[in-house]
C-alpha positions in Angstrom: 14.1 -6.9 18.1 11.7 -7.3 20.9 13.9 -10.1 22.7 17.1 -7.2 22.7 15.0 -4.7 23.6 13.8 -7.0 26.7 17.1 -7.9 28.1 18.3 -4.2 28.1 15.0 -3.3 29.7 15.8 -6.0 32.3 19.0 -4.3 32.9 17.1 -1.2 33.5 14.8 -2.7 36.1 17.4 -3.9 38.1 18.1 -0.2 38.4 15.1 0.1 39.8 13.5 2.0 36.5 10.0 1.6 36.3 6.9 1.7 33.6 6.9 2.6 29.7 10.6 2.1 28.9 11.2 4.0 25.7 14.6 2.7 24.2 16.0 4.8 21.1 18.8 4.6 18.5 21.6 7.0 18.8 22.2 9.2 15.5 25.4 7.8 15.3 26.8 4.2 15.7 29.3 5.2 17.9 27.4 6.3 21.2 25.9 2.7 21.0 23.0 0.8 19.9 20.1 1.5 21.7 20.0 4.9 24.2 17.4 5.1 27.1 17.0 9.1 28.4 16.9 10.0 31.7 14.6 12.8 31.3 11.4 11.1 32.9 13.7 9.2 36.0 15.3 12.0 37.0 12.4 14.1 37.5 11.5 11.0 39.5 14.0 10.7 41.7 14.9 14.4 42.2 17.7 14.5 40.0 19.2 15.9 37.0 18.6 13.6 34.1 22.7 13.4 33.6 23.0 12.4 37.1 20.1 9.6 36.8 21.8 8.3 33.3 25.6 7.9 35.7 23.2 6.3 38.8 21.6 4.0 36.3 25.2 2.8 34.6 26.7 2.6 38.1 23.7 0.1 38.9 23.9 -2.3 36.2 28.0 -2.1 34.8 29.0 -5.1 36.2 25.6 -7.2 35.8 26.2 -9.6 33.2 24.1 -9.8 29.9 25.3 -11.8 27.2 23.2 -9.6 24.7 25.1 -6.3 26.2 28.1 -5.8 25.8 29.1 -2.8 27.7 27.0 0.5 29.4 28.2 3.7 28.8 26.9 7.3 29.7 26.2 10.5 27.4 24.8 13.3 29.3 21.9 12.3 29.7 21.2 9.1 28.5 22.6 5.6 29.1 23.6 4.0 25.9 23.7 0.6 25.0 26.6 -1.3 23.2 25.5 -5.0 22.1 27.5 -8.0 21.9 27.6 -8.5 17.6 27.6 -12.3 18.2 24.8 -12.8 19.8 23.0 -10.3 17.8 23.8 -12.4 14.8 22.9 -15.5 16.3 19.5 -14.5 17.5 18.7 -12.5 14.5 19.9 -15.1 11.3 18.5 -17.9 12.8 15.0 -16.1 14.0 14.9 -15.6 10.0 15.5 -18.8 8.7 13.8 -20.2 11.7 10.6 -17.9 10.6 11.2 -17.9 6.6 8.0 -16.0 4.9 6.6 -15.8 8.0 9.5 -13.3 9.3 7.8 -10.3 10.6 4.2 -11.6 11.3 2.0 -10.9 14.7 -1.1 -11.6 15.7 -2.5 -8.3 17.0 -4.9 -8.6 14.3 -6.2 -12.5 15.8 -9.9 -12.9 15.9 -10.6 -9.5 14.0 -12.2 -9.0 10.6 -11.6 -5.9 8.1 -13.0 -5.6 4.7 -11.0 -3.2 2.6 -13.2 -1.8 -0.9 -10.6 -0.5 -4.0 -10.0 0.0 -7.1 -13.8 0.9 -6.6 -13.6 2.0 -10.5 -16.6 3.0 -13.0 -17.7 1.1 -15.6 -17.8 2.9 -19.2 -14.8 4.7 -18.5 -11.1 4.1 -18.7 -9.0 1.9 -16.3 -6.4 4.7 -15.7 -3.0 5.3 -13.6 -4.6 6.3 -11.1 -6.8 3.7 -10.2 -3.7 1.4 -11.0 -1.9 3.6 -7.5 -5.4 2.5 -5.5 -5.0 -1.1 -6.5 -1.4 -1.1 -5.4 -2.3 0.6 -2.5 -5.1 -2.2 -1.5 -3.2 -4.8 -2.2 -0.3 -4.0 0.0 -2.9 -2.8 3.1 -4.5 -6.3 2.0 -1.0 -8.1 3.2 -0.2 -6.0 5.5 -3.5 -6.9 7.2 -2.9 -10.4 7.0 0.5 -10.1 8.3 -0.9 -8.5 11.5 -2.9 -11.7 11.9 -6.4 -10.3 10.6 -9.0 -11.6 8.4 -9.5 -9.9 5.3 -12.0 -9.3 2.7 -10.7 -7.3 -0.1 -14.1 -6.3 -2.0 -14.9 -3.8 -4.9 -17.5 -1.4 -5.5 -18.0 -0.8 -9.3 -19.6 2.8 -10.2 -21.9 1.0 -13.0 -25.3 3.6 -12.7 -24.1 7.3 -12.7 -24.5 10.0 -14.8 -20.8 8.7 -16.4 -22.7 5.6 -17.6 -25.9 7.5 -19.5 -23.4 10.1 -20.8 -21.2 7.1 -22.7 -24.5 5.2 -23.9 -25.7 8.7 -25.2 -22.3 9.2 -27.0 -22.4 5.9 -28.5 -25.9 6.2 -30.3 -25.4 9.9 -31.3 -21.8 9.2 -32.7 -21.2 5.8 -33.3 -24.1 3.8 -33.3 -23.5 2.0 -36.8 -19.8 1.0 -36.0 -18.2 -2.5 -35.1 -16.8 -2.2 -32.0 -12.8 -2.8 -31.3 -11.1 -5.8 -29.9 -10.4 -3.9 -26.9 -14.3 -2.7 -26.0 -13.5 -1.1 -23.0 -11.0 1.8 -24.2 -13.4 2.0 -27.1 -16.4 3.2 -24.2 -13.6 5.3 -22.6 -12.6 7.0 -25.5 -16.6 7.7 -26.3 -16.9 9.0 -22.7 -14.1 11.3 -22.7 -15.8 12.3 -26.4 -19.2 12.9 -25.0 -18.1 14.6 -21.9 -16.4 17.0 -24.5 -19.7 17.4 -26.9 -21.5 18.2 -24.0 -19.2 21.1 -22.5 -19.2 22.3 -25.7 -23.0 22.1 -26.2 -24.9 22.5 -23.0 -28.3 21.8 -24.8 -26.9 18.0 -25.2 -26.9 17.4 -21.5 -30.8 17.5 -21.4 -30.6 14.1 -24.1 -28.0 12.6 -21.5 -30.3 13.4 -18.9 -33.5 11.7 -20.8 -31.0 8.5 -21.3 -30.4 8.5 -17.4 -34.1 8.8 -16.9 -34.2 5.4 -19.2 -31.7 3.5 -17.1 -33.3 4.2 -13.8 -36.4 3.4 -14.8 -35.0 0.3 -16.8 -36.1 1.3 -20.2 -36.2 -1.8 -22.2 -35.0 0.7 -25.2 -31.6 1.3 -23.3 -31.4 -1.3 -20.8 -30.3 -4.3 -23.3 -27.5 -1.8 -24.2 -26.1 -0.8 -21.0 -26.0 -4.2 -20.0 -24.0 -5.5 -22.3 -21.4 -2.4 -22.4 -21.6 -3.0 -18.8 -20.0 -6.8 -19.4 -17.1 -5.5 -21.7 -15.9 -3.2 -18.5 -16.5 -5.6 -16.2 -14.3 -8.4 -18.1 -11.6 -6.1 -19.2 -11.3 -5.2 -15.5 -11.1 -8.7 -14.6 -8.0 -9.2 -16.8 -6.9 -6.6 -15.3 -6.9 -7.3 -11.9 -6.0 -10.9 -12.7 -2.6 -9.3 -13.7 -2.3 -7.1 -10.9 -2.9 -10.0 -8.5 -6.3 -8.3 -7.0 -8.5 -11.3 -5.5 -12.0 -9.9 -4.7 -14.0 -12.0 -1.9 -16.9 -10.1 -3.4 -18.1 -7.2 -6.2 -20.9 -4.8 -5.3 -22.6 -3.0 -8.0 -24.5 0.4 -8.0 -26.9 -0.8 -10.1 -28.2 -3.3 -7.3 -28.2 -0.6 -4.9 -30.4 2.3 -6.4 -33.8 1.2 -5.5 -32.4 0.5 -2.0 -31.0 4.2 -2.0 -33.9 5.7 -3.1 -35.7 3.7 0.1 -33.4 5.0 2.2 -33.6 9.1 1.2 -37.5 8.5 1.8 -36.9 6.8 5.2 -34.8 9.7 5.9 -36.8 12.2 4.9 -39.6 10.6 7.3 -37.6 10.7 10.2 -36.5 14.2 9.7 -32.8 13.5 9.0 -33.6 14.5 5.2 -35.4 17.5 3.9 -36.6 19.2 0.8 -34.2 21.3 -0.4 -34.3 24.3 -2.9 -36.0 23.2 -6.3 -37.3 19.8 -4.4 -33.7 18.0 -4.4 -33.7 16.0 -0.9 -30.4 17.2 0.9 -28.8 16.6 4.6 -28.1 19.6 6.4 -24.8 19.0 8.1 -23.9 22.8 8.5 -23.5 22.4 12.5 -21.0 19.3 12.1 -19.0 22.0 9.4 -20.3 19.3 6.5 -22.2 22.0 4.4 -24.8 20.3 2.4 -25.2 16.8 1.4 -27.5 16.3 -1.7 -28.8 12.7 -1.5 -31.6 13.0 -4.5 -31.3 15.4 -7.2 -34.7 17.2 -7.8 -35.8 15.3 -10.8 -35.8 13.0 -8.7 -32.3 11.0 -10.0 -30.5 9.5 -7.3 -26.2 10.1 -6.9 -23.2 8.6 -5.6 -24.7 9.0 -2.1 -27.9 7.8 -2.6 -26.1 4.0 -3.3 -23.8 4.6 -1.2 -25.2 4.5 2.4 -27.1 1.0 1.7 -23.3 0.1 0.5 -22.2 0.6 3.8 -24.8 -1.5 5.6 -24.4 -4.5 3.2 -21.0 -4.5 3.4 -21.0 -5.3 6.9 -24.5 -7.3 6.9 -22.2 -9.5 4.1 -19.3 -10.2 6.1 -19.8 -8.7 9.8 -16.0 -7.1 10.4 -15.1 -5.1 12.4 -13.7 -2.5 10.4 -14.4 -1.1 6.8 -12.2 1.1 4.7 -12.8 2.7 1.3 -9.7 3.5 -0.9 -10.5 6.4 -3.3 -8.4 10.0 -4.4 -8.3 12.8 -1.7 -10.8 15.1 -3.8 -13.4 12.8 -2.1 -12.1 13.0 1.3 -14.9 15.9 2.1 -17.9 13.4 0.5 -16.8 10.2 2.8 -16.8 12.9 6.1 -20.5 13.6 4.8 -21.1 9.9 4.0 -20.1 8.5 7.6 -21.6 11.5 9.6 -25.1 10.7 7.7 -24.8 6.9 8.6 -23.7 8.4 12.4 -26.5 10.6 12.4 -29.0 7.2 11.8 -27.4 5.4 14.3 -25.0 3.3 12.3 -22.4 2.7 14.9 -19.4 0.6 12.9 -15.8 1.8 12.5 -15.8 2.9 9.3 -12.5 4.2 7.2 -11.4 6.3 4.4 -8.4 6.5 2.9 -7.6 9.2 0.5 -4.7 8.9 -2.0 -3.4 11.8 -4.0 -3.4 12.4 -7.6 -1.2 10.8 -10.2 -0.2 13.8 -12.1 0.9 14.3 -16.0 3.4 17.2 -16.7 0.5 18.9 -17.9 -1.6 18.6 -15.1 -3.7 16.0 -13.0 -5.5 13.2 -15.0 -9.2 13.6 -15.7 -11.6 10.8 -18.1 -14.2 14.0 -18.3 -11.3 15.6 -20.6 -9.5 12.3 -22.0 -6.3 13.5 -21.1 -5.1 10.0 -19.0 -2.4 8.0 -19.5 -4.3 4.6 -19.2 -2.8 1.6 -17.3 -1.9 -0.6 -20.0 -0.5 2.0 -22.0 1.9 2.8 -19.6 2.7 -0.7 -18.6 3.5 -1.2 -22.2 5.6 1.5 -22.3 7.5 0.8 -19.3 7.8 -3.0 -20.3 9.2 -2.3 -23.6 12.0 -0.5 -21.8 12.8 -3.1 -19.6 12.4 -5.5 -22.5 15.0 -3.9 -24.8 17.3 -3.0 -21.6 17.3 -6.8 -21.3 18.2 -8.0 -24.3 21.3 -5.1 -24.3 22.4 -6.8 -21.2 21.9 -10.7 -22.4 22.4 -11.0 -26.0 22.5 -14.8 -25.0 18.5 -15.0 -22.9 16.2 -16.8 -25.2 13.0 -14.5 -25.8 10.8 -16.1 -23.0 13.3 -15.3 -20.4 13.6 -11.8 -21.7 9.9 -11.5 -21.9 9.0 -12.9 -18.1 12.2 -10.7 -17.1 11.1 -7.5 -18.4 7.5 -8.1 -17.1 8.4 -8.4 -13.3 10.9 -5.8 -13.8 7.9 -3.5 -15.5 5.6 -4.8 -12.0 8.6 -3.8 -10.1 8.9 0.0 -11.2 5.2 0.9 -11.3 4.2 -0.6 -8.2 7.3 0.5 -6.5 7.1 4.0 -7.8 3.3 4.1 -6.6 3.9 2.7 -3.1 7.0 5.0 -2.5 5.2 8.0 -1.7 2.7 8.9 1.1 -0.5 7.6 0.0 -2.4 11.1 0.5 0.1 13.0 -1.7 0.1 14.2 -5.0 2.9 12.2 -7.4 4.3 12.8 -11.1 5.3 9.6 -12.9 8.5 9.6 -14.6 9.4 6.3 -16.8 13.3 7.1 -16.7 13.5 7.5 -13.1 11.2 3.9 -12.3 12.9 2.2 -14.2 16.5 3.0 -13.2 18.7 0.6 -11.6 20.2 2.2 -8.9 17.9 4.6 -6.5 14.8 4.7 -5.0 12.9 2.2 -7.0 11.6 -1.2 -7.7 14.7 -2.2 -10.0 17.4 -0.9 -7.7 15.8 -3.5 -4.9 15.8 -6.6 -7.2 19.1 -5.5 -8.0 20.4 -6.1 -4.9 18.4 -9.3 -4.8 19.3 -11.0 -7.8 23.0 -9.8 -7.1 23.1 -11.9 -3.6 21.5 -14.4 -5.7 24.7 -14.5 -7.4 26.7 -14.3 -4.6 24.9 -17.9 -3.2 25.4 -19.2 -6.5 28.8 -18.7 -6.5 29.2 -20.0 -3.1 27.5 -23.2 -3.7 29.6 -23.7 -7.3 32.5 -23.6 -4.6 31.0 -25.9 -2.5 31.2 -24.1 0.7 30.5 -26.2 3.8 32.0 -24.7 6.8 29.8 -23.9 9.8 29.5 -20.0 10.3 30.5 -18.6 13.4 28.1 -15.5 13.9 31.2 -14.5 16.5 32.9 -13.5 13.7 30.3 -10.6 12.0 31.5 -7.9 14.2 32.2 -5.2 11.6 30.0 -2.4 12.0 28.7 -2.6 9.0 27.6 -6.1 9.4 26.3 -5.2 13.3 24.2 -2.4 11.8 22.6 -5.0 8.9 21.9 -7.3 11.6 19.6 -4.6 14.1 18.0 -3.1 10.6 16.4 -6.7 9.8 15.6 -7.0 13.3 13.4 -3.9 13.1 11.4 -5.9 10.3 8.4 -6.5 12.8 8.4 -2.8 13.9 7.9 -1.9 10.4 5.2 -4.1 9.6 3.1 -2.9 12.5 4.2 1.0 12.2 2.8 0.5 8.4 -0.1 -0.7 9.3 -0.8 1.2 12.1 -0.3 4.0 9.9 -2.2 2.9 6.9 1.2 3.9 5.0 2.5 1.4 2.6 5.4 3.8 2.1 6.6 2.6 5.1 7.7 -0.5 3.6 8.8 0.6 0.4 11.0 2.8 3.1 12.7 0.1 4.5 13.2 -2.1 1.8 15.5 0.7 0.2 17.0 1.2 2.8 17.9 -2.6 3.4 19.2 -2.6 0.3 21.6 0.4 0.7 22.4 -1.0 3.9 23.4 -4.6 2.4 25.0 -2.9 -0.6 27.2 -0.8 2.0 28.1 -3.9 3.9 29.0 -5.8 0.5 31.2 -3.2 -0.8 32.9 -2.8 1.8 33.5 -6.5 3.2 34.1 -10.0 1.0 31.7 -12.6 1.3 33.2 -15.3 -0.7 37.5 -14.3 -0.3 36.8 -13.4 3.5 39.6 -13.8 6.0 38.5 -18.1 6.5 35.9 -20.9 6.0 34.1 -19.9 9.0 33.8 -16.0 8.6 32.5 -16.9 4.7 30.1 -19.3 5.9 28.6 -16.6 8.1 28.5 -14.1 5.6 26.8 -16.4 3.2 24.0 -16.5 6.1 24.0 -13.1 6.3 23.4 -12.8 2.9 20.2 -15.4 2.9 19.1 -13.6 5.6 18.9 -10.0 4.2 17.3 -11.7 0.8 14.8 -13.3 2.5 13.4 -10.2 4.0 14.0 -8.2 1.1 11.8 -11.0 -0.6 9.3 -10.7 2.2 8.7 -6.7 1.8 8.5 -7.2 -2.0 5.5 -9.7 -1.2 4.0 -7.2 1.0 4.2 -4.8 -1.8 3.0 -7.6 -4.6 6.6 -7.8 -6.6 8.1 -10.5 -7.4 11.5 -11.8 -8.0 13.9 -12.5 -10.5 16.9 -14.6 -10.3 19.0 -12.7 -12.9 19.1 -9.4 -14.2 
């Protein structure tokens, strides 16, 4: 895209425009490719825009451009009509030229970023929505490394709060004499969402919660041999988990390793006058001025919270690895705490570029998910849900697939829909999970796109059964519908740096749909394999790889695979 979008801007400065050229697409196909207005130069040279757009075309009609076809006018803007061959050429062989590396830049080149997610809590269930943060960190995690930088991907597990002495108090008042389960971590998140119950329902039970968190910071050999090894059945169910979601951690910090450091830090604050004494002797920051209300760093028995650990987190996250940016993934509701979190750390003189960002709820139809009231779908419930769908759809469709190909099918397809259907929205809004429409076949979602793939997988197979050899001549793809194919995968890098740049994996989810429509509407409309001659099928077949490979390249980006059948 860059190397069209230089040549017409070279026709432009032969007409003597000058500066930020800002080229755009027309609405429709038909007033060209690529428009430039005349807004800005005609203001410039004292003329109406419509009369700089004719000045500009009468400049540069006859200069030849073997990228441009022909210049024509529309009020006020000079549109730009390509030559289909050489958009072909250029853009099919920049692709096989670049293969998985199609769409990479380096304006990321010498710079670090560590990004923290799922940054999950021990004790408590692995739910839907911390499955939407991990698909959101691993695709900022490519997307990072596709803009050239170094990353760290890093978690933060929540394994010393108030959730953790709630589910230990659960467990020895209600099921201290029973065998545990296989699956040991549900089993502590079904006692948590129990206890948080028992305790709403009798307040007097939060003072023996609080007298069991009293024991863990203090390290009370009574509780601590407990909570340690509760705390290893979360942390190895979560590593299973991860190690099917693809997550790769350069590093785990733990809360429990940064208490005593937090603690240090509220009394270091309170001596330089940044903390105070609050009402009932709980040590607070007042951030009224910066419109940050009240930040409570110690509670007044003296128990420390989410903050206290977490401004020591920040500093060793960046004494560990030194980047040059660090972002947190967690749920909007905390977008207020991480604006008090990093105007406390400004306030000390902690100077880093630090980011949050907040992704919205995954809802139920009866409301948003909460472990304090155990009404969450967890995330291998619904994976199993969704991949005994796909599993049975399979079968349906291939009475003849032996079970391991229906089992590893149904699996990437099960991927497919949840991570699509995650990715698909804006990351700060609020989404509603619906199995039917995931898992469909045709419309916006992670089936429909390997669809289209495993149908031009087809198409090549075919092709090579037939044992096509002609050379394609890219002259030939001059169909609108191929033209239009050809720009959209040029656009690829634009995407991957608007995505980025925008923190928005939604982007790419964006144009991998509509890559696929657009191949599909090419497809339908035009033969690849009974095409007019050798020549015009051998260029379609490249056509075809082409729009496949970068189909497979956005589902990489996104963490889905393939399949080569469906």
């Amino acid at each position: 895209m860059q190397e069209i979008k230089k040549e017409i801007k070279n026709l432009l400065a032969v007409a003597d425009v000058k500066g930020d050229v800002q080229l755009t697409t027309p609405p429709n196909p038909e007033m060209g490719d690529f428009a430039f207005a005349c807004f800005g130069v005609g203001k410039e040279w004292q003329m109406s825009p419509k009369d700089a757009a004719d000045k500009i075309k009468e400049k540069i009609k006859d200069k030849k451009s073997k990228m441009v076809a022909r210049v024509e006018t529309a009020g006020p803007y000079v549109n730009f009509y390509l030559q289909p061959g050489e958009v072909a050429s250029l853009v099919v062989k920049e692709i096989g030229k670049q293969g998985k590396k199609y769409g990479d830049n380096k304006s990321g080149k010498g710079k670090k970023v560590l990004i923290e997610y799922p940054s999950n809590n021990t004790h408590k269930e692995f739910h839907i929505g911390h499955f939407r943060n991990v698909a959101i960190g691993n695709t900022l995690v490519r997307l990072y490394e596709k803009n050239g930088y170094k990353v760290y991907p890093v978690n933060y597990l929540n394994d010393f709060g108030n959730h953790v002495a709630k589910c230990l108090w659960g467990l020895l008042k209600f099921h201290k004499n029973e065998q545990p389960p296989e699956n040991c971590q549900k089993w502590l998140g079904d006692i948590y969402a129990e206890a948080s119950q028992q305790v709403r329902d009798n307040p007097d039970f939060g003072k023996e919660v609080a007298e069991i968190q009293k024991k863990l910071e203090e390290h009370d050999p009574e509780i601590w041999p407990l909570f340690m090894k509760t705390r290893e059945w979360s942390i190895e169910k979560f590593e299973e988990i991860f190690k099917q979601l693809g997550v790769k951690h350069a590093a785990v910090f733990y809360e429990k390793d940064l208490k005593d450091r937090g603690q240090k830090m509220t009394d270091e604050l309170l001596f330089k006058g940044v903390a105070e004494i609050g009402e009932g002797g709980a040590v607070i920051v007042d951030l009224s001025k910066y419109n940050l209300d009240i930040a409570l760093l110690r509670k007044s028995n003296g128990a420390g919270l989410y903050l206290t650990s977490d401004l020591p987190l920040a500093v060793e996250k960046f004494k560990k690895f030194n980047v040059d940016e660090s972002i947190v993934i967690t749920g909007t509701e905390q977008n207020f705490y991480f604006k008090q979190l990093y105007k406390i750390l400004e306030i000390i003189g902690f100077n880093k570029k630090l980011t949050h960002i907040g992704y919205g709820l995954v809802n139920l139809k009866e409301g948003k998910m909460s472990s304090r009231f155990g009404n969450v779908i967890l995330y291998e419930d619904l994976y199993y849900e969704v991949y005994e769908k796909l599993k049975m759809e399979s079968k349906q469709r291939h009475a003849d697939w032996s079970e391991k190909q229906v089992n590893k099918t149904a699996h990437v397809l099960a991927m497919a829909a949840l991570k699509f259907d995650m990715l698909k929205h804006e990351a700060a809004k609020n989404i509603t999970f619906d199995i039917k429409e995931a898992t469909a076949v045709d419309g916006f979602t992670g089936p429909y796109i390997l669809y289209v793939v495993a149908r031009i997988n087809s198409i090549l197979e075919k092709a090579k059964d037939e044992k096509i050899k002609a050379k394609g001549d890219y002259e030939l793809l001059d169909k609108p519908e191929e033209k239009q194919l050809l720009l959209f995968l040029s656009q690829y890098e634009e995407i991957v740096s608007d995505a980025l740049r925008e923190y928005n994996p939604s982007t790419i989810t964006r144009y991998c749909f509509d890559l696929a429509q657009k191949f599909n509407d090419f497809y339908t409309k035009h033969s690849v394999l009974n095409a007019e001659n050798k020549e015009l099928i051998a260029a379609r077949l490249q056509l075809c790889i082409a729009v496949k490979n970068v189909l497979e390249n956005t589902l990489d980006l996104l963490t889905i695979n393939t399949v080569e059948e469906m």
